[in-house]
mmCIF file of the N, C-alpha and C atoms, coordinates in Angstrom:
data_MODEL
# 
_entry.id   MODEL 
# 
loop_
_atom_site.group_PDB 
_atom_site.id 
_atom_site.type_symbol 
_atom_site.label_atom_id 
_atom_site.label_alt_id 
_atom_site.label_comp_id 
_atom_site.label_asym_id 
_atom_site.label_entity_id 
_atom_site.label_seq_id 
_atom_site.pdbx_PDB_ins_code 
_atom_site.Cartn_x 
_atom_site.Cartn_y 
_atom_site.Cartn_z 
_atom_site.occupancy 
_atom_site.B_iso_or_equiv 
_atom_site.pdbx_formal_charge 
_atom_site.auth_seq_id 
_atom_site.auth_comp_id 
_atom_site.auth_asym_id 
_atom_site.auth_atom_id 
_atom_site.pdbx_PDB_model_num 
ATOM 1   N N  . UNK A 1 1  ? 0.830  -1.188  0.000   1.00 0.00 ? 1  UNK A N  1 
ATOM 2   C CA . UNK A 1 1  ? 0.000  0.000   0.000   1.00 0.00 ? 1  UNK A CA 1 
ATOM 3   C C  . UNK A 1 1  ? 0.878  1.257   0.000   1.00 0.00 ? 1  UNK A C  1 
ATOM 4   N N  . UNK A 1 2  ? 2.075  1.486   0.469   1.00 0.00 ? 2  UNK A N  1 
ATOM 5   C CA . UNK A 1 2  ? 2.957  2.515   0.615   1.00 0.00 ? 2  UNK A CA 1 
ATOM 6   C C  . UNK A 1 2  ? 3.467  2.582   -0.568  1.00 0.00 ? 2  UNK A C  1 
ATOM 7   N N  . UNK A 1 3  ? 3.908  1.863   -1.427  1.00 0.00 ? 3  UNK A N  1 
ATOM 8   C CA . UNK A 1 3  ? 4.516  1.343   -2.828  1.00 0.00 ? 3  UNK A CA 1 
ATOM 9   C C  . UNK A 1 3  ? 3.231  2.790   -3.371  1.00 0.00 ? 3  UNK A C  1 
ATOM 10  N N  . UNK A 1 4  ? 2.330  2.419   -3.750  1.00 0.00 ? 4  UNK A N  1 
ATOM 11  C CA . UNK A 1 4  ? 1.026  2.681   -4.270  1.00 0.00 ? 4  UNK A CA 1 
ATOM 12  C C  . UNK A 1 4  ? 0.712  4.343   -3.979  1.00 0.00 ? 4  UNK A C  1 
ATOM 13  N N  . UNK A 1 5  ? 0.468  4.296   -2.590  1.00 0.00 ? 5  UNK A N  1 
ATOM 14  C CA . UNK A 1 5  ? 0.789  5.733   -2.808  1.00 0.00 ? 5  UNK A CA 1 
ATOM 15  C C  . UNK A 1 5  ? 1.990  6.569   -2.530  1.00 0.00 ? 5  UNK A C  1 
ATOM 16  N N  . UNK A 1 6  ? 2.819  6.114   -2.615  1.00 0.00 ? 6  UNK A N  1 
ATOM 17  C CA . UNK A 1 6  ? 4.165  7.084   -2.971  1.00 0.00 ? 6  UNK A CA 1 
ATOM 18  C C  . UNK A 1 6  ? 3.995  7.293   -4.406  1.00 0.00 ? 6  UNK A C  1 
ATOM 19  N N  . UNK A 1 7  ? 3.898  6.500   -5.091  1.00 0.00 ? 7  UNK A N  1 
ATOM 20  C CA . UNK A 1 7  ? 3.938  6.296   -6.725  1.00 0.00 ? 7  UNK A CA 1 
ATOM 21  C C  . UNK A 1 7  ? 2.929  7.607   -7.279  1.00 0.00 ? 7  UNK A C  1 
ATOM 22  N N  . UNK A 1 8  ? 2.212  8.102   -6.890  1.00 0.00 ? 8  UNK A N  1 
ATOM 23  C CA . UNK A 1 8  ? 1.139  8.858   -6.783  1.00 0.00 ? 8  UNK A CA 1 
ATOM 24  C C  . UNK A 1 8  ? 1.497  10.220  -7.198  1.00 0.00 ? 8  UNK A C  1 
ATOM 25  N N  . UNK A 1 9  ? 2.915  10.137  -6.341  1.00 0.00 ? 9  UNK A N  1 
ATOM 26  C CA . UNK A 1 9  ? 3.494  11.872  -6.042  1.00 0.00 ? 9  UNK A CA 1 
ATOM 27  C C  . UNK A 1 9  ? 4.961  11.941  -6.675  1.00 0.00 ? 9  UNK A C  1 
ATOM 28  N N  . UNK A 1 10 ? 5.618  10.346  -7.172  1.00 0.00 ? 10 UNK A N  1 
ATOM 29  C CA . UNK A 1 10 ? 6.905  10.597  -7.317  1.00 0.00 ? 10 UNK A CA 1 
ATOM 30  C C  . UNK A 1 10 ? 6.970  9.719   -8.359  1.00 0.00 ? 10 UNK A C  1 
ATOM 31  N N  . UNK A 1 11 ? 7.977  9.756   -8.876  1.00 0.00 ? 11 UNK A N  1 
ATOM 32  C CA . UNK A 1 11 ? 7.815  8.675   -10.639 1.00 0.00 ? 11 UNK A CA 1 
ATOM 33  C C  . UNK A 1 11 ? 9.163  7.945   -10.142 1.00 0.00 ? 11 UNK A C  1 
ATOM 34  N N  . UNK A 1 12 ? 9.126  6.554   -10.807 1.00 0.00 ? 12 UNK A N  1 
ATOM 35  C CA . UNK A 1 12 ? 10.050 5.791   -10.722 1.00 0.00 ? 12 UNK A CA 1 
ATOM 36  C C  . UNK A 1 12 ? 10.319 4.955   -11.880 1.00 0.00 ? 12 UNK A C  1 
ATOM 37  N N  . UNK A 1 13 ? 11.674 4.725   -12.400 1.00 0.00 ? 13 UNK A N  1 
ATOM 38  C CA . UNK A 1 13 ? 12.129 3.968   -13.306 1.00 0.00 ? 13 UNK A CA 1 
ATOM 39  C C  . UNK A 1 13 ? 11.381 2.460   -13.283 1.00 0.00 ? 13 UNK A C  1 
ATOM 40  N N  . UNK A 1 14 ? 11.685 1.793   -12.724 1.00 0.00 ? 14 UNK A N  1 
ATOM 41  C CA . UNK A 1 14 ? 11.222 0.147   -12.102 1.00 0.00 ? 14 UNK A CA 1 
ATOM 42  C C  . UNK A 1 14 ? 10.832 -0.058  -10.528 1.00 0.00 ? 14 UNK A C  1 
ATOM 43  N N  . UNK A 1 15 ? 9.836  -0.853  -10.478 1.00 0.00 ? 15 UNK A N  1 
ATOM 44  C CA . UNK A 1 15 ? 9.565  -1.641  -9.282  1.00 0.00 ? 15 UNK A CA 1 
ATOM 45  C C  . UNK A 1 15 ? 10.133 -2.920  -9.069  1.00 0.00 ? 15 UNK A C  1 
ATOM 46  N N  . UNK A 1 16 ? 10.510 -2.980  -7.808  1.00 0.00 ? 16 UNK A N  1 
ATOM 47  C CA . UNK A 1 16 ? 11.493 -4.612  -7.499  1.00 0.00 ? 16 UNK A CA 1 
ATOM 48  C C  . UNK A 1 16 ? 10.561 -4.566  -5.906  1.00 0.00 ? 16 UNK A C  1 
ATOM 49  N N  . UNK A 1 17 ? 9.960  -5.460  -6.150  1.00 0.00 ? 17 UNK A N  1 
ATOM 50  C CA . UNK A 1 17 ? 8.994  -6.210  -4.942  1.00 0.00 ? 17 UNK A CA 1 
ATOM 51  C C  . UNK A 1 17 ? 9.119  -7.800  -4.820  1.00 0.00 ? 17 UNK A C  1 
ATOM 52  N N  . UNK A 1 18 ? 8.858  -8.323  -3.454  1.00 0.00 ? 18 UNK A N  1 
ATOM 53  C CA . UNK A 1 18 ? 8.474  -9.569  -3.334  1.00 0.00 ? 18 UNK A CA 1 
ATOM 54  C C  . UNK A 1 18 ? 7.591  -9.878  -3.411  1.00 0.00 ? 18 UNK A C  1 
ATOM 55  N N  . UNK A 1 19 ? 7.344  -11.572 -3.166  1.00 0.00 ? 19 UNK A N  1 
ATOM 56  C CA . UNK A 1 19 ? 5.584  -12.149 -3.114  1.00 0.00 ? 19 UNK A CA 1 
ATOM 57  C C  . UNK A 1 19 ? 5.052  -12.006 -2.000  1.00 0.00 ? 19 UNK A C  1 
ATOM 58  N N  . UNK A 1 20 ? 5.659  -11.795 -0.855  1.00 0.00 ? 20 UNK A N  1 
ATOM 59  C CA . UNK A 1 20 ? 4.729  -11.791 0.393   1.00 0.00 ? 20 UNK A CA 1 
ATOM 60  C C  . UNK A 1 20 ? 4.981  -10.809 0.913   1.00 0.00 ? 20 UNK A C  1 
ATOM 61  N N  . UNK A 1 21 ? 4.045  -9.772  1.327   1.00 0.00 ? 21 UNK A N  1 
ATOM 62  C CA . UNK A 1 21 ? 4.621  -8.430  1.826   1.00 0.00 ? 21 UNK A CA 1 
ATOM 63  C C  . UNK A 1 21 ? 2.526  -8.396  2.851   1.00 0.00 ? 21 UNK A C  1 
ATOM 64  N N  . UNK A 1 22 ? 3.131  -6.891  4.131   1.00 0.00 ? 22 UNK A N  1 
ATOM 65  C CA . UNK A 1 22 ? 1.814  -7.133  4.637   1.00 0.00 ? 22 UNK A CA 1 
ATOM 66  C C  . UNK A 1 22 ? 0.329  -7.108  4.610   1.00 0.00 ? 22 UNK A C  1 
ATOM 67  N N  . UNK A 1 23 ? 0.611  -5.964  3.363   1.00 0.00 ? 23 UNK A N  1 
ATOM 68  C CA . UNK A 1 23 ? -0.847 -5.858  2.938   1.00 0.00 ? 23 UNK A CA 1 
ATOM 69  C C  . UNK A 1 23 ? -0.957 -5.967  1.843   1.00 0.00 ? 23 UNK A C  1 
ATOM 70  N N  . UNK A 1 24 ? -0.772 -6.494  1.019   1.00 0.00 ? 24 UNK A N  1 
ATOM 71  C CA . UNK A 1 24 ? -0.689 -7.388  -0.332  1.00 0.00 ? 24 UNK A CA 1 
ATOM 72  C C  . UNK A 1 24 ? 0.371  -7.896  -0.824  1.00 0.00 ? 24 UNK A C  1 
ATOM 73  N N  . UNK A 1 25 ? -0.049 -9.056  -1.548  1.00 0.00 ? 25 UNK A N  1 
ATOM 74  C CA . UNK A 1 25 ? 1.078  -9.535  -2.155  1.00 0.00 ? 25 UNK A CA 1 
ATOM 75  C C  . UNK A 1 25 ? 1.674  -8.646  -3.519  1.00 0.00 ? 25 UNK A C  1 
ATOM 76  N N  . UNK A 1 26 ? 2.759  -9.275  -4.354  1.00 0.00 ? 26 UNK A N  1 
ATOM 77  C CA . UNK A 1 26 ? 3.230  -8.493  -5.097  1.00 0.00 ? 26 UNK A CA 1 
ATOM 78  C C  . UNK A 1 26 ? 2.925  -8.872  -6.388  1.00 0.00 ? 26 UNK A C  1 
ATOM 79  N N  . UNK A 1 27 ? 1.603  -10.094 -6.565  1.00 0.00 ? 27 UNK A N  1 
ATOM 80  C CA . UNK A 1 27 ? 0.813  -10.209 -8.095  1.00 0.00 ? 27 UNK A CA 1 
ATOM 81  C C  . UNK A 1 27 ? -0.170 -8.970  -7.709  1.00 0.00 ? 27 UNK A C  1 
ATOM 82  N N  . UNK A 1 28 ? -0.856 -8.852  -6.676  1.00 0.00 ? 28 UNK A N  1 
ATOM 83  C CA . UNK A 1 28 ? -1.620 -7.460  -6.110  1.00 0.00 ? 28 UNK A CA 1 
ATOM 84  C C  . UNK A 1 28 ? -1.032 -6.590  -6.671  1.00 0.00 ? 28 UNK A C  1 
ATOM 85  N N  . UNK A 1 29 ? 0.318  -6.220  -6.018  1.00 0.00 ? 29 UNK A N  1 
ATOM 86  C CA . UNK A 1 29 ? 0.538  -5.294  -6.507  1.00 0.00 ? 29 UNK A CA 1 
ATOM 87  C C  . UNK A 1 29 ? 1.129  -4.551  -8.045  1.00 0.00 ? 29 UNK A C  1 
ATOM 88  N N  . UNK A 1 30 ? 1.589  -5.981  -8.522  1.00 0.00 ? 30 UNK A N  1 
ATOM 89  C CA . UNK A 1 30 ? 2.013  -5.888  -9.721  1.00 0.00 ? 30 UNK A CA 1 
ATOM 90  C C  . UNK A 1 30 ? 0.754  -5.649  -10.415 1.00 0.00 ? 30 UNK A C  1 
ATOM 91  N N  . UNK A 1 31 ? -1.076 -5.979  -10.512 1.00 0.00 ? 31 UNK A N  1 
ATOM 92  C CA . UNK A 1 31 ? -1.786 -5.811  -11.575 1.00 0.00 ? 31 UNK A CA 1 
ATOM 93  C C  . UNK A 1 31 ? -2.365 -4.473  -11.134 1.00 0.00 ? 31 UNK A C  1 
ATOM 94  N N  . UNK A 1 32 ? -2.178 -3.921  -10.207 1.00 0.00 ? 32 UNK A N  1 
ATOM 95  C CA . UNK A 1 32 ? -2.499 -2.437  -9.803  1.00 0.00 ? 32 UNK A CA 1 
ATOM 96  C C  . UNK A 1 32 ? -1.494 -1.734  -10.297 1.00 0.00 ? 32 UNK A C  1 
ATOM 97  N N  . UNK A 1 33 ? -0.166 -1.696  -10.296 1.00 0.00 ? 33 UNK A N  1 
ATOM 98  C CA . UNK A 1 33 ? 0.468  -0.821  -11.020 1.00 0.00 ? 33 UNK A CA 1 
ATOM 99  C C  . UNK A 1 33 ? 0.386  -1.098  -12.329 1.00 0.00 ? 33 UNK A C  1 
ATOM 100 N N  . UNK A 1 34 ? 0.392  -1.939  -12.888 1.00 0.00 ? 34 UNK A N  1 
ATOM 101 C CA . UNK A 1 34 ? -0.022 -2.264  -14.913 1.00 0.00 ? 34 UNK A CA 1 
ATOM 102 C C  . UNK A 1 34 ? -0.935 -1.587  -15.262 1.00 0.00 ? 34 UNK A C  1 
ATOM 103 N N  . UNK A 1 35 ? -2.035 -1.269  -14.213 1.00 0.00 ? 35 UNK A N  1 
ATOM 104 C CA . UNK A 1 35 ? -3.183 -0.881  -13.990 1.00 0.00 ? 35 UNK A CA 1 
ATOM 105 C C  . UNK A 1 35 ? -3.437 0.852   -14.765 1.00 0.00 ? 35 UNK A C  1 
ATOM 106 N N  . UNK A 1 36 ? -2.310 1.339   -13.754 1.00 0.00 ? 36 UNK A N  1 
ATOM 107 C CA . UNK A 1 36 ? -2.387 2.908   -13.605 1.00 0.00 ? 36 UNK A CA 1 
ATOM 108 C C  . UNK A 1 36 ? -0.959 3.684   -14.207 1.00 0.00 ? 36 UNK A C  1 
ATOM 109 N N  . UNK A 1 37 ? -0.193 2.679   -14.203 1.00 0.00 ? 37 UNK A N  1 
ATOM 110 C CA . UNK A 1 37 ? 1.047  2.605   -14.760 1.00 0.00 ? 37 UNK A CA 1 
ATOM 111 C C  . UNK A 1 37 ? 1.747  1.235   -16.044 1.00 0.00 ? 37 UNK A C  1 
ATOM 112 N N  . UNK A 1 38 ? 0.967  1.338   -16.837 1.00 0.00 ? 38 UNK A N  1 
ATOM 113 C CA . UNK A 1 38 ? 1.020  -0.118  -17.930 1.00 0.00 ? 38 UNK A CA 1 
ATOM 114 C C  . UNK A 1 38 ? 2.885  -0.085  -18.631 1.00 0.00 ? 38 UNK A C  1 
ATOM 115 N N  . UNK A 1 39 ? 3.496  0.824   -18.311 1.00 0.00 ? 39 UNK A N  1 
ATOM 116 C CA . UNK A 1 39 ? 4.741  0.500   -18.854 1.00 0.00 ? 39 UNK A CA 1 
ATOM 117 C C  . UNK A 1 39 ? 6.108  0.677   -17.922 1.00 0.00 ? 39 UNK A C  1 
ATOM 118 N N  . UNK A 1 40 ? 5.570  0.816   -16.713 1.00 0.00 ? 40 UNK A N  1 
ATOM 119 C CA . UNK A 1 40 ? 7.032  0.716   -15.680 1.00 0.00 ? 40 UNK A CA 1 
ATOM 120 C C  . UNK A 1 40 ? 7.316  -0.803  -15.451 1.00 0.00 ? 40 UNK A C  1 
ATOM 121 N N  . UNK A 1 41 ? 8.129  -1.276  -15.471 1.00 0.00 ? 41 UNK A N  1 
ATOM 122 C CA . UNK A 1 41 ? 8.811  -2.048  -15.393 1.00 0.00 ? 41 UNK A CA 1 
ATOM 123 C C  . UNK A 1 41 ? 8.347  -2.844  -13.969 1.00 0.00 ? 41 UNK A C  1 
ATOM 124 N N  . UNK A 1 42 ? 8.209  -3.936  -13.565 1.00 0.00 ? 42 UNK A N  1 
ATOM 125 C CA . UNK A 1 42 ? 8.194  -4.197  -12.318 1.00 0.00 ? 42 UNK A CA 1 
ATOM 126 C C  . UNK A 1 42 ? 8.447  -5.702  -11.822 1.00 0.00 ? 42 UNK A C  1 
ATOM 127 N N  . UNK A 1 43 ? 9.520  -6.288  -11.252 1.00 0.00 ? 43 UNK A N  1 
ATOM 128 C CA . UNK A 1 43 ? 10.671 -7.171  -11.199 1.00 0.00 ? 43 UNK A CA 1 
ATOM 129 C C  . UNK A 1 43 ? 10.394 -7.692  -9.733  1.00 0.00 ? 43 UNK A C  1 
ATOM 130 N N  . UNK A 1 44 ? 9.686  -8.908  -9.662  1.00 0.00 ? 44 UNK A N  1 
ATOM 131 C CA . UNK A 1 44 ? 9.282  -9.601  -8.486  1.00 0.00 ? 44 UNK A CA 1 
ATOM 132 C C  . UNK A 1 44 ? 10.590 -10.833 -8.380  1.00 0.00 ? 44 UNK A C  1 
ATOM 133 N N  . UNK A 1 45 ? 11.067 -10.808 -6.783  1.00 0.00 ? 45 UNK A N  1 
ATOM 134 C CA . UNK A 1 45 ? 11.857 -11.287 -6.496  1.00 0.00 ? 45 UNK A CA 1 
ATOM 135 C C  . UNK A 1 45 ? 11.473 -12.351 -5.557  1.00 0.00 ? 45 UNK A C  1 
ATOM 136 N N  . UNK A 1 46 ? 11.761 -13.687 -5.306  1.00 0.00 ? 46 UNK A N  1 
ATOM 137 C CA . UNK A 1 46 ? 10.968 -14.411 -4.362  1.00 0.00 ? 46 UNK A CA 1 
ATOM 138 C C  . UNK A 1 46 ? 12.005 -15.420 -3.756  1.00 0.00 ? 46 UNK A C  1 
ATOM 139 N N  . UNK A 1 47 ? 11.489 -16.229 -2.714  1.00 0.00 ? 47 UNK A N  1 
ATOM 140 C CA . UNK A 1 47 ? 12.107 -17.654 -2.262  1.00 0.00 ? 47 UNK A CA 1 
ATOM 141 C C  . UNK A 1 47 ? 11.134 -18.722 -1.978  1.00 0.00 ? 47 UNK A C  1 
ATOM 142 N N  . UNK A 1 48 ? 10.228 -18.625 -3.185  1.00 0.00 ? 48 UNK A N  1 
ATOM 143 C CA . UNK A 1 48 ? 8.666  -19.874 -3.571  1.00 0.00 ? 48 UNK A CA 1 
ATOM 144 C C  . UNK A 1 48 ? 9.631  -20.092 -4.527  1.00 0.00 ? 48 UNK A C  1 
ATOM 145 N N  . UNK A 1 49 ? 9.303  -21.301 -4.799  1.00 0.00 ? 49 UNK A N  1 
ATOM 146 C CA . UNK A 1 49 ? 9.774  -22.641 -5.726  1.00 0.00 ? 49 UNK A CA 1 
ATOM 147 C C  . UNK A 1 49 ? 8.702  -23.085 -6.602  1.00 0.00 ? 49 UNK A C  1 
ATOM 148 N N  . UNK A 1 50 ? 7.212  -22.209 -6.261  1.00 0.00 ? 50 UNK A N  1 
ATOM 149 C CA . UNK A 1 50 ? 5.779  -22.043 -6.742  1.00 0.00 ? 50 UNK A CA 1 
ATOM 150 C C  . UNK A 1 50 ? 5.967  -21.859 -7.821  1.00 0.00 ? 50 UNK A C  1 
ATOM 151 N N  . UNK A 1 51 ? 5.828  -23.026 -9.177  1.00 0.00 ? 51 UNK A N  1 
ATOM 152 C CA . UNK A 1 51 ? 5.770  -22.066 -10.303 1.00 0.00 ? 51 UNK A CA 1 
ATOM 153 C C  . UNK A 1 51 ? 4.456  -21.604 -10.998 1.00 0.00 ? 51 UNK A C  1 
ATOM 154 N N  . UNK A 1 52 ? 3.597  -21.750 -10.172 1.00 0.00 ? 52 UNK A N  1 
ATOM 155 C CA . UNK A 1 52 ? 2.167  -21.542 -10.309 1.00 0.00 ? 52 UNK A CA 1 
ATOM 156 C C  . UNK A 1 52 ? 2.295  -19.704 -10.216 1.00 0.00 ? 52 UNK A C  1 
ATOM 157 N N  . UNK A 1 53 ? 3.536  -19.409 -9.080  1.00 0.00 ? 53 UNK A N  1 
ATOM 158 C CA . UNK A 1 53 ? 3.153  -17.742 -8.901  1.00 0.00 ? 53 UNK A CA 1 
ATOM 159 C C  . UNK A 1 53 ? 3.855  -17.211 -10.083 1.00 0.00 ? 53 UNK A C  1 
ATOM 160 N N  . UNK A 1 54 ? 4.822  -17.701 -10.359 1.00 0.00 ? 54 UNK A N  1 
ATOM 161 C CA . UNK A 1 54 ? 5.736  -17.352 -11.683 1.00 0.00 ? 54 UNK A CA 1 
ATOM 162 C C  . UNK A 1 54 ? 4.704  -16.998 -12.652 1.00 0.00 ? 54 UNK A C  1 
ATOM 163 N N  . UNK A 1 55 ? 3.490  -17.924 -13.079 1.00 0.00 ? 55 UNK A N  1 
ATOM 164 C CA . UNK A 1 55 ? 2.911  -17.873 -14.018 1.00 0.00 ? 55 UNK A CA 1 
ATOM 165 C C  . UNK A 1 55 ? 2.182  -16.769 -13.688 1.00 0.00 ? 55 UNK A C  1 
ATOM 166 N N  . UNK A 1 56 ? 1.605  -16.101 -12.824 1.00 0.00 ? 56 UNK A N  1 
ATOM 167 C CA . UNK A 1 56 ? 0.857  -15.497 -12.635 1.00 0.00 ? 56 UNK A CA 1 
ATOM 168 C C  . UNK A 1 56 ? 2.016  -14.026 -12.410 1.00 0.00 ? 56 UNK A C  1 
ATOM 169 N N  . UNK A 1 57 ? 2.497  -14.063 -12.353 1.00 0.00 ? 57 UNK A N  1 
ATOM 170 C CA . UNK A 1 57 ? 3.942  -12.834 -12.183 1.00 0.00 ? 57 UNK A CA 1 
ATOM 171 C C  . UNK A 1 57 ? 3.793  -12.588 -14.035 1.00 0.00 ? 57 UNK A C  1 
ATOM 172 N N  . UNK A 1 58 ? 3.711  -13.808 -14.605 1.00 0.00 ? 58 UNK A N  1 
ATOM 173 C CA . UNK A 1 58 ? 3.886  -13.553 -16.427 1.00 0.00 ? 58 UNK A CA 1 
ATOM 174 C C  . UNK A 1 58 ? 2.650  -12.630 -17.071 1.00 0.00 ? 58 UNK A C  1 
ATOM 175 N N  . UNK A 1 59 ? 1.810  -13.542 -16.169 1.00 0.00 ? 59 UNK A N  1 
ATOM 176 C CA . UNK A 1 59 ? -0.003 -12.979 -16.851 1.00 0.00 ? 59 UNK A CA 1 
ATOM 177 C C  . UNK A 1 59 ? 0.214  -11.422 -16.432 1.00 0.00 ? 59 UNK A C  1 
ATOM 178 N N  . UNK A 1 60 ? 0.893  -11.245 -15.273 1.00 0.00 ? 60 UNK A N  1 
ATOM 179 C CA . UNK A 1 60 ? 0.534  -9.208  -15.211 1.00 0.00 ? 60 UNK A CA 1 
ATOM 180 C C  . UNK A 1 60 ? 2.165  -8.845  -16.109 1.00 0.00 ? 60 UNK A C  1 
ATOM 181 N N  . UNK A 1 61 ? 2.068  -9.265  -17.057 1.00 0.00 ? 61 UNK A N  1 
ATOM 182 C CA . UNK A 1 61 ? 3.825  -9.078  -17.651 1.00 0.00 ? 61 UNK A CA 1 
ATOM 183 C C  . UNK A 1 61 ? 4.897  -8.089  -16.661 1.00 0.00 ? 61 UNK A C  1 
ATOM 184 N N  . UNK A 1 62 ? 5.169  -9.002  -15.625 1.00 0.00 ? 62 UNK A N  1 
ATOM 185 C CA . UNK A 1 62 ? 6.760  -8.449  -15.062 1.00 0.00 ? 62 UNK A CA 1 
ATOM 186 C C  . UNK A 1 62 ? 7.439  -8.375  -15.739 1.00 0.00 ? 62 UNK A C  1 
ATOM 187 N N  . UNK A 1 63 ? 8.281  -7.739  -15.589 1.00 0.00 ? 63 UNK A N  1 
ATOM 188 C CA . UNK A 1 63 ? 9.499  -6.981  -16.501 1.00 0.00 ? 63 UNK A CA 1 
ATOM 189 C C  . UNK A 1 63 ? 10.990 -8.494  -16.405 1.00 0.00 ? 63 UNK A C  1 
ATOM 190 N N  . UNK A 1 64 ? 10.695 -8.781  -14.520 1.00 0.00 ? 64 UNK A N  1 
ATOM 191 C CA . UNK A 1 64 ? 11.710 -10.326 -14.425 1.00 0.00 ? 64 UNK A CA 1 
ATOM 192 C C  . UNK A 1 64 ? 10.931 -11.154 -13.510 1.00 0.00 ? 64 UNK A C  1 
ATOM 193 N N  . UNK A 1 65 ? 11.080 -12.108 -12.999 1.00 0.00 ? 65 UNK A N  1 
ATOM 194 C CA . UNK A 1 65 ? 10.632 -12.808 -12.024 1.00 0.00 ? 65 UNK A CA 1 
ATOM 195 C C  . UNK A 1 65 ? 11.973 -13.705 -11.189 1.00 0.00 ? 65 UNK A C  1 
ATOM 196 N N  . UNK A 1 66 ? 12.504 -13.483 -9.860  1.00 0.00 ? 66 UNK A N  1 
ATOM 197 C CA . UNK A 1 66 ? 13.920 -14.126 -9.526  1.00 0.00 ? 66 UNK A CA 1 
ATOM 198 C C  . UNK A 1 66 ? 12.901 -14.687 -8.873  1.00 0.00 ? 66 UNK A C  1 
ATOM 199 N N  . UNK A 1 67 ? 13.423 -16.477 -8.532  1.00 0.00 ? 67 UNK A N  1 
ATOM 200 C CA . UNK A 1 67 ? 13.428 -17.267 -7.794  1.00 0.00 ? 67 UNK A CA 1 
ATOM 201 C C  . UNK A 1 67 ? 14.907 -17.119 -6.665  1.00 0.00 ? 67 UNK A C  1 
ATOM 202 N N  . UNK A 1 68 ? 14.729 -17.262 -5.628  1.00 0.00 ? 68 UNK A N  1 
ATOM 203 C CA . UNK A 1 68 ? 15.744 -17.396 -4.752  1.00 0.00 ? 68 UNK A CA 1 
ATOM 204 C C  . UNK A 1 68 ? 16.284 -18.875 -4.055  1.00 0.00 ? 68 UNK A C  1 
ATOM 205 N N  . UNK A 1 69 ? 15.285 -19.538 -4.430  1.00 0.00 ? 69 UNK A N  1 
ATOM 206 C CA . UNK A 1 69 ? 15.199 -20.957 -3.551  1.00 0.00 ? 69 UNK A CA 1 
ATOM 207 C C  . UNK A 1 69 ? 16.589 -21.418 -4.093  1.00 0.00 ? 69 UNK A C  1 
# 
């Protein structure tokens, strides 16, 4: 949610978020910024081995998707 509205007031090259954060995750937050922002870049970093979230990191087209596991 802080991501979201900072973004509001200040412009940024790329977003680099994880999958689990406290008040949303970062497919949340990744299809809200595509949303309002369809061409910033935004690069989800994780330590899920899930490739179910990967796929869903693709469907809101991230810019990368890191696995950490």
């Amino acid at each position: 949610m802080e991501a979201l509205e900072w973004l509001k007031t200040n412009a940024a090259d790329a977003v680099i978020t994880d999958i689990r954060m406290k008040d949303m995750n970062g497919i949340e937050l990744t299809k809200r910024l595509k949303l309002q922002m369809p061409n910033l870049p935004v690069i989800i970093v994780s330590g899920h081995s899930d490739f179910a979230i990967a796929l869903e990191a693709i469907r809101y087209e991230v810019t990368s998707y890191r696995n950490r596991c």
